[in-house]
Backbone atoms as SQL, in Angstrom:
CREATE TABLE atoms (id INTEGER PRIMARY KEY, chain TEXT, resi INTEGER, resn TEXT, atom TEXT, x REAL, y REAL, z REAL);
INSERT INTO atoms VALUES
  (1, 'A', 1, 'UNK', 'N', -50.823, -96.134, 4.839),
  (2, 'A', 1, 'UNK', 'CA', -50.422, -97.233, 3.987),
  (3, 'A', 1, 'UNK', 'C', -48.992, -96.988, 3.526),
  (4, 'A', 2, 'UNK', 'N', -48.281, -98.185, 3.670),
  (5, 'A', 2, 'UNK', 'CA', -46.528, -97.744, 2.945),
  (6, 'A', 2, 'UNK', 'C', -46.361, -98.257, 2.208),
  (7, 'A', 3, 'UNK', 'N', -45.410, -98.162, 1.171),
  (8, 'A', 3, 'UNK', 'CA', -45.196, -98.238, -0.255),
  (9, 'A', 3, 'UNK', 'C', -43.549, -98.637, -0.378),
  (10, 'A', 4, 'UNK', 'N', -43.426, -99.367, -1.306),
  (11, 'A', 4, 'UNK', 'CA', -42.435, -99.955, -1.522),
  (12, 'A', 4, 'UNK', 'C', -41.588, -100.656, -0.297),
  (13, 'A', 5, 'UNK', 'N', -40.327, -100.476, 0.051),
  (14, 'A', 5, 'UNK', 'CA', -39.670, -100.738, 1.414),
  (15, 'A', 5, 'UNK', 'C', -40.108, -100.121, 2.689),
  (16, 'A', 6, 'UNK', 'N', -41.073, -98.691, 2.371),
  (17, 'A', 6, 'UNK', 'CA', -41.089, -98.529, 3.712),
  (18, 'A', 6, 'UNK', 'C', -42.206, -99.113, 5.060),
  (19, 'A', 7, 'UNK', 'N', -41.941, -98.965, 5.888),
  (20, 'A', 7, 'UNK', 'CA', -42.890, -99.023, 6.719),
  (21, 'A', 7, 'UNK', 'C', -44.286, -98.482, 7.253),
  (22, 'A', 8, 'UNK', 'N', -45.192, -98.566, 7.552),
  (23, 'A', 8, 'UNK', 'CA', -46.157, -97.866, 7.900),
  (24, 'A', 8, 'UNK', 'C', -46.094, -97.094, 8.843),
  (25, 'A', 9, 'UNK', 'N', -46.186, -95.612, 8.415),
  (26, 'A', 9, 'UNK', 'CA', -46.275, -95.003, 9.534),
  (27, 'A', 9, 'UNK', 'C', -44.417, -93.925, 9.180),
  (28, 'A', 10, 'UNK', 'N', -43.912, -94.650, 8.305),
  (29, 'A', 10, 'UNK', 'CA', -42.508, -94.072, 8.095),
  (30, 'A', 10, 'UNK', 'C', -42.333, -92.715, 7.130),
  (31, 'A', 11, 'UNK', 'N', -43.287, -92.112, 7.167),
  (32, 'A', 11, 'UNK', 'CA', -43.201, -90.376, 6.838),
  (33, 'A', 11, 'UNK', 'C', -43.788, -89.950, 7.462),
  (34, 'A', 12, 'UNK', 'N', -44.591, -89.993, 8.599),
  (35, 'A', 12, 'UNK', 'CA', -44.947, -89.323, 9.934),
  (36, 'A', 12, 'UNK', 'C', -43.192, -89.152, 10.474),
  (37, 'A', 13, 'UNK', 'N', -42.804, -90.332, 10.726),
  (38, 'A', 13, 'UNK', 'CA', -41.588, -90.494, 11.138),
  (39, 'A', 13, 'UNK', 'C', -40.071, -89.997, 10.972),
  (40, 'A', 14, 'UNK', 'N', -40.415, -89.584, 9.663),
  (41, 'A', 14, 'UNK', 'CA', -39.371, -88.813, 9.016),
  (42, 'A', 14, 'UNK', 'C', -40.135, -87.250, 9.284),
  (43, 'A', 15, 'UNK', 'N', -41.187, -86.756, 9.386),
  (44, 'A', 15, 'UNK', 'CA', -41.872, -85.512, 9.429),
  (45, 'A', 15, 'UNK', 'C', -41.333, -85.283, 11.061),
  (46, 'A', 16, 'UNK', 'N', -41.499, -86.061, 11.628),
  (47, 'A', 16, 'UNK', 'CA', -41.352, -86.047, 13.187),
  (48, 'A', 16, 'UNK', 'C', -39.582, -85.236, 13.617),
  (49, 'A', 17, 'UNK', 'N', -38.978, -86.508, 13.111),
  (50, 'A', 17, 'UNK', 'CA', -37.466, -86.489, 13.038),
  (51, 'A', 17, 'UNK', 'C', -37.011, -85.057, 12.449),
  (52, 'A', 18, 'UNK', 'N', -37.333, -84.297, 11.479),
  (53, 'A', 18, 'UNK', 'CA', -36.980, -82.989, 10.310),
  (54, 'A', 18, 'UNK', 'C', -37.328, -81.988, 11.836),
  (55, 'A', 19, 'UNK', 'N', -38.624, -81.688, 11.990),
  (56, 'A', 19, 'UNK', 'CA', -39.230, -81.492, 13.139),
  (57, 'A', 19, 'UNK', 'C', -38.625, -80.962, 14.228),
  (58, 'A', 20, 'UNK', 'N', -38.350, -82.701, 15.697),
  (59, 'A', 20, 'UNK', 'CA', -37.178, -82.426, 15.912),
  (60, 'A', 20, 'UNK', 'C', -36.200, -81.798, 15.853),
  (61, 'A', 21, 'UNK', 'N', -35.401, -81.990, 14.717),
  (62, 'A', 21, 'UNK', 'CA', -34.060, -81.610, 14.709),
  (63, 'A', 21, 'UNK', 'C', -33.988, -80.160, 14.553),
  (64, 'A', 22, 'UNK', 'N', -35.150, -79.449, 13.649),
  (65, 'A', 22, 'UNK', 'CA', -35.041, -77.733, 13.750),
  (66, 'A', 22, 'UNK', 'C', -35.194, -77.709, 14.774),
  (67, 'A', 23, 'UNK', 'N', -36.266, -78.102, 15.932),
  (68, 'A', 23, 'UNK', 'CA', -36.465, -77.333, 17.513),
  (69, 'A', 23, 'UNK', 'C', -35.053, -77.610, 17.890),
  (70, 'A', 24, 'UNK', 'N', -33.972, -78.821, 17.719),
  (71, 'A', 24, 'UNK', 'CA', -33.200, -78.846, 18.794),
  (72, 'A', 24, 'UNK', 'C', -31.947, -77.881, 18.004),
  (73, 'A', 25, 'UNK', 'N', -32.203, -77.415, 16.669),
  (74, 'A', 25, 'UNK', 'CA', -31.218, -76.191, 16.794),
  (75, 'A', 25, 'UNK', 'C', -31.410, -74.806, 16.961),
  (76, 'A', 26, 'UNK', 'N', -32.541, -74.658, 17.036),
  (77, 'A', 26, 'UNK', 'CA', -33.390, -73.219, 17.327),
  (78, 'A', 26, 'UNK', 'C', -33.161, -73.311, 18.905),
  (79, 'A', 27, 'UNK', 'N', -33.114, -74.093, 19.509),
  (80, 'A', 27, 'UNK', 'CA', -32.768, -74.192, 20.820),
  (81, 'A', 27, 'UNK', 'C', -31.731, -74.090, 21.627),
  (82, 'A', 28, 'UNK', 'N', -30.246, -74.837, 20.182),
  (83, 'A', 28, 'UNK', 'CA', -29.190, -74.205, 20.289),
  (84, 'A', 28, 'UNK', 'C', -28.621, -72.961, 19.834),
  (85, 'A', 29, 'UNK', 'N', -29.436, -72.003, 19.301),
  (86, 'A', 29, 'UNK', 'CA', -28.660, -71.100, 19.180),
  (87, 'A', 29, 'UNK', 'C', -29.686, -69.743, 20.453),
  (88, 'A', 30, 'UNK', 'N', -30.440, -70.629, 21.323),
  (89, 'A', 30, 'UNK', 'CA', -31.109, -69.395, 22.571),
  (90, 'A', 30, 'UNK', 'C', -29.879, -68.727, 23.322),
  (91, 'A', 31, 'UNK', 'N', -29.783, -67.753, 23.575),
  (92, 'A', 31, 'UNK', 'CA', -28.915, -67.216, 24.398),
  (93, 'A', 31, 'UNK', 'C', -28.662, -67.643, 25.479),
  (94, 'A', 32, 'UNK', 'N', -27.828, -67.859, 26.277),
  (95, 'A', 32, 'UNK', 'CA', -27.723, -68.293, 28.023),
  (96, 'A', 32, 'UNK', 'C', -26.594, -67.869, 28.505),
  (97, 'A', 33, 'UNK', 'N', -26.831, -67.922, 30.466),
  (98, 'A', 33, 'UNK', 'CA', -26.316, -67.319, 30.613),
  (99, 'A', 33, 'UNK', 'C', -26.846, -66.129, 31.519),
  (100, 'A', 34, 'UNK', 'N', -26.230, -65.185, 32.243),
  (101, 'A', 34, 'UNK', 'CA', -26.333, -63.980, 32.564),
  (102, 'A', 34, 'UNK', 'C', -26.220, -63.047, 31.500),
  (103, 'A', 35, 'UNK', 'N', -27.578, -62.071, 31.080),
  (104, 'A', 35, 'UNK', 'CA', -27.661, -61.307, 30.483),
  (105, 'A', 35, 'UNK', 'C', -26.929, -60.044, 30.863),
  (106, 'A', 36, 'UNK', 'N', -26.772, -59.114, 30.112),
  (107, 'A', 36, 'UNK', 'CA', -25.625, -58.194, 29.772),
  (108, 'A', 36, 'UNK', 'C', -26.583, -56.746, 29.967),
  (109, 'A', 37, 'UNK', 'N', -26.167, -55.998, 30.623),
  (110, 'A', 37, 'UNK', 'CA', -27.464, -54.708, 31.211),
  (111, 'A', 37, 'UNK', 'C', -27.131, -53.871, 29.883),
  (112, 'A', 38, 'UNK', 'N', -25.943, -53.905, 29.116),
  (113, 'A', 38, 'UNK', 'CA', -26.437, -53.125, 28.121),
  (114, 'A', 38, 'UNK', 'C', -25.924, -53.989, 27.046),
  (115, 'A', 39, 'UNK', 'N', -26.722, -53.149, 25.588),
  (116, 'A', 39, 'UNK', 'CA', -26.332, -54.279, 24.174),
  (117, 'A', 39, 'UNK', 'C', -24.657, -54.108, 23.420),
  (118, 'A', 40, 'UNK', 'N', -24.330, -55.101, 23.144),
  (119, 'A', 40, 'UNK', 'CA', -23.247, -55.393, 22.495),
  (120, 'A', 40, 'UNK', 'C', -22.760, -54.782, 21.423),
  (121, 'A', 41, 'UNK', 'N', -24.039, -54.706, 20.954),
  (122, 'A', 41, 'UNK', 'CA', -23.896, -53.769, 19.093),
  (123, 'A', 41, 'UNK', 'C', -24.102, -52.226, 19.634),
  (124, 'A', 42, 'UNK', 'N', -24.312, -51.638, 20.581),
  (125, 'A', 42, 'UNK', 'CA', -24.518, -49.788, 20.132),
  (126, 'A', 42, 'UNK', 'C', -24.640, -49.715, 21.344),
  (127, 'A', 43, 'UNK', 'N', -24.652, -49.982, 22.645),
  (128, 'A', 43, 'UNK', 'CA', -24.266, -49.794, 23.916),
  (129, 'A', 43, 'UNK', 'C', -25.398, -49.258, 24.681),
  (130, 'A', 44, 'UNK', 'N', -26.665, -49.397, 24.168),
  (131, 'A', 44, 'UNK', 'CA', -27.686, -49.227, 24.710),
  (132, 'A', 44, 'UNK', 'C', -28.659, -49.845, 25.719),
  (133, 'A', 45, 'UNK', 'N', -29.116, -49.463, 26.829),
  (134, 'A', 45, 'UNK', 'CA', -29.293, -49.923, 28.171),
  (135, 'A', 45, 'UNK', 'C', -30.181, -50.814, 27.726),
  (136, 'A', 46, 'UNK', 'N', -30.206, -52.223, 28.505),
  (137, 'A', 46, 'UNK', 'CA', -31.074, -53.391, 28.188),
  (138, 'A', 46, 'UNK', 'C', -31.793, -53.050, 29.323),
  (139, 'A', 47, 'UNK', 'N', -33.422, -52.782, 29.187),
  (140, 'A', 47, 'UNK', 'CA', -34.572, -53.164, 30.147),
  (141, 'A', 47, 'UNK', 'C', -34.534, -53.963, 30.874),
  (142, 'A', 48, 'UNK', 'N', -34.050, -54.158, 32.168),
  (143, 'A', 48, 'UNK', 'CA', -34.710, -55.034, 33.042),
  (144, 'A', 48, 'UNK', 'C', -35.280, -56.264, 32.784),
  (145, 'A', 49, 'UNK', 'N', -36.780, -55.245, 32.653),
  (146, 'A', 49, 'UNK', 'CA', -38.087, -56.654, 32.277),
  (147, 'A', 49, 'UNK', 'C', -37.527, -57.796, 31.127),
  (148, 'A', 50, 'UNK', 'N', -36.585, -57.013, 30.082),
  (149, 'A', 50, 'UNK', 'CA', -36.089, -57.608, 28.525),
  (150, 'A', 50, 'UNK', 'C', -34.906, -58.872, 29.404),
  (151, 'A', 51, 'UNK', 'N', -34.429, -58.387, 30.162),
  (152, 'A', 51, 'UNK', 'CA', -32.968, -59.523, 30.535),
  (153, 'A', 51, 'UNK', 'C', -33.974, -60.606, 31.837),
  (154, 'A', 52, 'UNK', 'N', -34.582, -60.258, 32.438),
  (155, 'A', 52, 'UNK', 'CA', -35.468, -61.213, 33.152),
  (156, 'A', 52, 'UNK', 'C', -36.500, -62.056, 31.921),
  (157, 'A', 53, 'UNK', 'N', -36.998, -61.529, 31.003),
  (158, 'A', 53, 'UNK', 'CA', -37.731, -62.467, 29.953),
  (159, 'A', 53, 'UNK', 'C', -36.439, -63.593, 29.524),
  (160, 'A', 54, 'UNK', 'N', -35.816, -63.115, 28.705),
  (161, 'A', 54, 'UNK', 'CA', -34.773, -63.952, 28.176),
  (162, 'A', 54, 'UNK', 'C', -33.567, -63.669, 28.840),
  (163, 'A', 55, 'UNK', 'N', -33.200, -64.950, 29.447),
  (164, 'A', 55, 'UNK', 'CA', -31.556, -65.409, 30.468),
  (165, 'A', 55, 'UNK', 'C', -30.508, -65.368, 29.013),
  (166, 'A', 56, 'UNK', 'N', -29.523, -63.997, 29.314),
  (167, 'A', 56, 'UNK', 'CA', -28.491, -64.528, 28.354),
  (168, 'A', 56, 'UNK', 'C', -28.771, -63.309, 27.134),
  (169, 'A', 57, 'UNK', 'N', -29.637, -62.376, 27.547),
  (170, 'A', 57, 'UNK', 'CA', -29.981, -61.657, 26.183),
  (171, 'A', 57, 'UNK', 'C', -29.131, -60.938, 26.126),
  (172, 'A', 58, 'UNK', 'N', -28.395, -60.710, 25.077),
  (173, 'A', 58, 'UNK', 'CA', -27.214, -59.579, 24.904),
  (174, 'A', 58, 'UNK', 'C', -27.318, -58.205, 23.979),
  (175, 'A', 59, 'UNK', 'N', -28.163, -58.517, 23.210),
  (176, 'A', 59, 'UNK', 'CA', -28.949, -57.305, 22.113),
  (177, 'A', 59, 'UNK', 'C', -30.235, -56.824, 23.202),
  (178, 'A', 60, 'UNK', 'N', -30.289, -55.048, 22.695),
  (179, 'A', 60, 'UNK', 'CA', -31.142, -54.492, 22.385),
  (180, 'A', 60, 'UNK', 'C', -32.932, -54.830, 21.752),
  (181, 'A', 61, 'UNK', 'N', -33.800, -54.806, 21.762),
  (182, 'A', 61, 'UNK', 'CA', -34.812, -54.841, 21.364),
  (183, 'A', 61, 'UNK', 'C', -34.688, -54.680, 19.569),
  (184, 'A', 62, 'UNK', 'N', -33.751, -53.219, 19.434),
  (185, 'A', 62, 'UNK', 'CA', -33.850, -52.856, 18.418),
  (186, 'A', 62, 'UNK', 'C', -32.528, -53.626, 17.139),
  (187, 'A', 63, 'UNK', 'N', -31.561, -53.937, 18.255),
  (188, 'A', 63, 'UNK', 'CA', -30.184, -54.884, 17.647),
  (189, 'A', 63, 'UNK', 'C', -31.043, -56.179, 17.203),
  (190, 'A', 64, 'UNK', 'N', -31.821, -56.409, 18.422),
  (191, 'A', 64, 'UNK', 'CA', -32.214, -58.175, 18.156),
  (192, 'A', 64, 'UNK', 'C', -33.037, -58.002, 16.670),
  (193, 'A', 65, 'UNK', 'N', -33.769, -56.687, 16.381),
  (194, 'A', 65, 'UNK', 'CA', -34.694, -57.294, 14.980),
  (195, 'A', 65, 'UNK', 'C', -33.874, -57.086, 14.252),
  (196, 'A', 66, 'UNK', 'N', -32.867, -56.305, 14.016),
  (197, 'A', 66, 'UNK', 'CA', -31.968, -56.208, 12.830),
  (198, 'A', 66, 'UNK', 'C', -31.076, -57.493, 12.679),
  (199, 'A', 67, 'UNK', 'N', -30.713, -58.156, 13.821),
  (200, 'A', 67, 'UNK', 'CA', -29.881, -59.235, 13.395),
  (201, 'A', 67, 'UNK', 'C', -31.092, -60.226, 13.006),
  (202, 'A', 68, 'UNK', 'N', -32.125, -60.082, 13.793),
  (203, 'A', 68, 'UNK', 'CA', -33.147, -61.464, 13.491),
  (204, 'A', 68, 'UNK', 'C', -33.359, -61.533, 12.053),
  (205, 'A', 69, 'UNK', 'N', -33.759, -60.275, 11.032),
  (206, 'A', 69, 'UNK', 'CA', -33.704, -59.553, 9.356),
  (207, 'A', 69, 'UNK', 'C', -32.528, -60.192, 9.045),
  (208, 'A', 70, 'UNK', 'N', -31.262, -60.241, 9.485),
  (209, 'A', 70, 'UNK', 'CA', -30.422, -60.906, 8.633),
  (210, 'A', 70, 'UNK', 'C', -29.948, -62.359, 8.815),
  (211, 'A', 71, 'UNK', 'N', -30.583, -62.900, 10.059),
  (212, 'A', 71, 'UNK', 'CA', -30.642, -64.394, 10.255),
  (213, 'A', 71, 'UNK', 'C', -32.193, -65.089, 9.249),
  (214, 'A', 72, 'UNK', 'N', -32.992, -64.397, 8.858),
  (215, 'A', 72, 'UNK', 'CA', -33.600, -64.970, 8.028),
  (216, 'A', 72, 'UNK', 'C', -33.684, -65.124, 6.294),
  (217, 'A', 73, 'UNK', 'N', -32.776, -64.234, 5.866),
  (218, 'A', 73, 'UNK', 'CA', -32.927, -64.177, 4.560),
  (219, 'A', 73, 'UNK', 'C', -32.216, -65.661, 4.006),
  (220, 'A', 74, 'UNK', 'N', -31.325, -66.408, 4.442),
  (221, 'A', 74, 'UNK', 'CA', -31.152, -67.269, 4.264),
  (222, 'A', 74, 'UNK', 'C', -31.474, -68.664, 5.750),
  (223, 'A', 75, 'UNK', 'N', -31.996, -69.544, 5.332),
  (224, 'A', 75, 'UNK', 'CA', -33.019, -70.316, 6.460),
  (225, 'A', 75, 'UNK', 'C', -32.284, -71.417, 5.987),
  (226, 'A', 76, 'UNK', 'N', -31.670, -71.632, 4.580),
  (227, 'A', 76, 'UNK', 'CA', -30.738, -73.415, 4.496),
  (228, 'A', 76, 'UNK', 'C', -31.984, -74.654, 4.216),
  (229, 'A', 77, 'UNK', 'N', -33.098, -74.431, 4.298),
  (230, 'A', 77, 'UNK', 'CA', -34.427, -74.763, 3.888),
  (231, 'A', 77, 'UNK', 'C', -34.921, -74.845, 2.240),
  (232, 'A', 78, 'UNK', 'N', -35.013, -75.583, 1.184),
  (233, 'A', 78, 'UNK', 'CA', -35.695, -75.595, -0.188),
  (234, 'A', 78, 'UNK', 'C', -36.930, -75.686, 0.850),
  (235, 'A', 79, 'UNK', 'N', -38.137, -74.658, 0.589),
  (236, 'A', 79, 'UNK', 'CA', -39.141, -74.197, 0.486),
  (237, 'A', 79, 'UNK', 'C', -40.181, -74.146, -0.754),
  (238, 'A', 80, 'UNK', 'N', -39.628, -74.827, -1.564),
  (239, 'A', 80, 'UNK', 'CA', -39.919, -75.279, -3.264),
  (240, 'A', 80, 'UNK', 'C', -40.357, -76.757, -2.741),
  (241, 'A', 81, 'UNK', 'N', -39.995, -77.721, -2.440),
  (242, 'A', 81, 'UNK', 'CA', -39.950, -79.175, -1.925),
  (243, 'A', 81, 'UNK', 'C', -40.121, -79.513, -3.594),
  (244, 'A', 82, 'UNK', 'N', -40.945, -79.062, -4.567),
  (245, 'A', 82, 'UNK', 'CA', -41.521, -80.053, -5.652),
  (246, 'A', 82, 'UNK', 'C', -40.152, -79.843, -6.525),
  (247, 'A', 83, 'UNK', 'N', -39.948, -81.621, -7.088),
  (248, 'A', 83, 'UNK', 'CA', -38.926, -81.827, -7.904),
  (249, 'A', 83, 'UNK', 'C', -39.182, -81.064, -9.553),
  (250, 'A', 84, 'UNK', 'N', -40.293, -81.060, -10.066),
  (251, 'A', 84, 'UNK', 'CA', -40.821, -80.206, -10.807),
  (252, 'A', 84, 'UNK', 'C', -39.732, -78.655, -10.780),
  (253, 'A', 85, 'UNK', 'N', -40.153, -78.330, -10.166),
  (254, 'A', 85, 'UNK', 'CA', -39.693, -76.492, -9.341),
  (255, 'A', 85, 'UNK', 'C', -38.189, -76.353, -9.614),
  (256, 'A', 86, 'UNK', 'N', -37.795, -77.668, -9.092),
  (257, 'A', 86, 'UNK', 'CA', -36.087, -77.384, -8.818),
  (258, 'A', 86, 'UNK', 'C', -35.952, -78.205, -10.520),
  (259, 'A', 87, 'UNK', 'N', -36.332, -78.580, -11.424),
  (260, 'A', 87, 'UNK', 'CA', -35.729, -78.976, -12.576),
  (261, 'A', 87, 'UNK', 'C', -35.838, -77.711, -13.919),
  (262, 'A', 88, 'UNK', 'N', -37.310, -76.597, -13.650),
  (263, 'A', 88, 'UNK', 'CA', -37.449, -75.307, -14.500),
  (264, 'A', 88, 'UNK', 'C', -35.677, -74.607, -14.249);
């Protein structure tokens, strides 16, 4: 049921769209490319099996979780959503 101006069906639609748009930047930031036999950060030999999984991998196993630890502490995401939350 929609409410006021919107349409029916128009916060699926907006849920859809939010959605979207994270996959298509999580997608832009995949590596590509010919992967690199050893890592960038500490010069340590990249596995084989690791550069055939992911095309373009340039970290280590052990580089990739340390940068992945500091690509998450900030996500650019309110995770609060309630207007309540953000007015305390």
């Amino acid at each position: 049921m929609a409410g006021g101006w919107s349409n029916d069906g128009a916060v699926q639609e907006q849920i859809d769209s939010s959605i979207d748009d994270a996959i298509q930047r999580v997608r832009s930031q995949l590596p590509s490319g010919e992967s690199l036999t050893h890592c960038e950060a500490c010069a340590a030999a990249i596995p084989q099996a690791r550069r055939e999984a992911i095309p373009g991998v340039r970290l280590c196993v052990a580089c990739q979780g340390e940068h992945d630890k500091e690509q998450s502490k900030f996500s650019g995401y309110n995770r609060r959503g309630s207007k309540d939350s953000q007015l305390r």
